[in-house]
N, C-alpha and C positions, 0 to 999 in steps of 0.2 A: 515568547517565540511566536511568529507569525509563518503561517504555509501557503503557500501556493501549489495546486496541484492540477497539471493539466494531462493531454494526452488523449482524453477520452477519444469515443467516435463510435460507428457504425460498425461494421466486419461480418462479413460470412463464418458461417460454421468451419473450425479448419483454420482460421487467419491469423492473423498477429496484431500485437498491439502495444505500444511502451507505452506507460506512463512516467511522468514524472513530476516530481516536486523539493522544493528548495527553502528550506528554512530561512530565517534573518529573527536578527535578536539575538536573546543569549543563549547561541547554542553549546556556548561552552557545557550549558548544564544537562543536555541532553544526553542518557543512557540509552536509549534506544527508539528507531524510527519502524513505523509499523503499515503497514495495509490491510485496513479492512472493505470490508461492502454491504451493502442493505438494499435488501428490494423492500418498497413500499408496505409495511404493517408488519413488518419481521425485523428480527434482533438482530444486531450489526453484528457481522461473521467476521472473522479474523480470517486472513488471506497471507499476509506474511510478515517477519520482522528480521531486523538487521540489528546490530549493534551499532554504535555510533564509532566508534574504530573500524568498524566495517569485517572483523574478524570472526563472528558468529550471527549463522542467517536461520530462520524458523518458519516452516510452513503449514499454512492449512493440507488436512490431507487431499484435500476434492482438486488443493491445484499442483501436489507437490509431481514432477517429474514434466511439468508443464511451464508453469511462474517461473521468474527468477528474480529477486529481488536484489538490488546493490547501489554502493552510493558512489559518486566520484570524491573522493578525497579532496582533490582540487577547487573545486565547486560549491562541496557540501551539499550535492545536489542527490536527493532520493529516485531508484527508478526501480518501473516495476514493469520489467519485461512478459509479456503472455503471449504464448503462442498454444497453436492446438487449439483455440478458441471454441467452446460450446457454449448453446441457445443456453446451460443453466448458468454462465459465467455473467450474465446480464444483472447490471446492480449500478447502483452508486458506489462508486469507488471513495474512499476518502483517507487520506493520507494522515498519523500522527505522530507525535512525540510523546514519549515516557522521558519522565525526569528523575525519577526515584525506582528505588530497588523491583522487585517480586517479577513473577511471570508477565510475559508478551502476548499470553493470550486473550486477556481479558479487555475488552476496550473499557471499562471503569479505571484501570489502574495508568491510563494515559490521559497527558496533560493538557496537550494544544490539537486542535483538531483543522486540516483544511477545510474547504469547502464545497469539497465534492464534486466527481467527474463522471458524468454517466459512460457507461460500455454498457452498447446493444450489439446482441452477436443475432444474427438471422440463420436460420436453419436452411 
């Protein structure tokens, strides 16, 4: 499975920002697409996940009532809508797939990873 993930940018404290990203390959085998983020020298944070039916969504709690995560069916396309944007939401975003069973939050137990999309929010 190969990802593509764009969207990043710039934004004021307050603003909004989609991301998105789009699997190719065998996505037949993917159980679940996820978001996480990493600032420079710290451990990649889990931000959100979807089920691959699209029927069951999971969130960090720093973005929950903020994020929303969801996929187009159509497309098979991942997005990661954020709005209420704050200066600590700044990271590298990077998009993946789980192809096998256990929890969404761990980013060891995911398979294919994009290649990352910075968001800088200014205060």
């Amino acid at each position: 499975v190969q990802l593509q993930a764009c969207g990043g940018g710039m934004v004021q404290a307050g603003g909004s920002l989609r991301l998105s990203c789009s699997p190719s390959g065998r996505t037949f085998s993917i159980s679940h697409m996820g978001w996480f983020r990493q600032l420079s020298g710290k451990e990649r944070e889990f931000v959100a996940a979807i089920s691959w039916s699209g029927g069951t969504t999971y969130y960090g709690d720093s973005v929950k009532g903020r994020f929303t995560v969801s996929r187009d069916n159509a497309g098979n396309t991942l997005y990661l809508q954020m709005n209420s944007l704050k200066p600590e939401d700044t990271a590298v975003y990077y998009c993946a797939v789980k192809v096998y069973g256990g929890t969404v939050y761990y980013p060891s137990l995911y398979s294919y990873w994009g290649q990352g999309t910075q968001v800088t929010v200014s205060s």
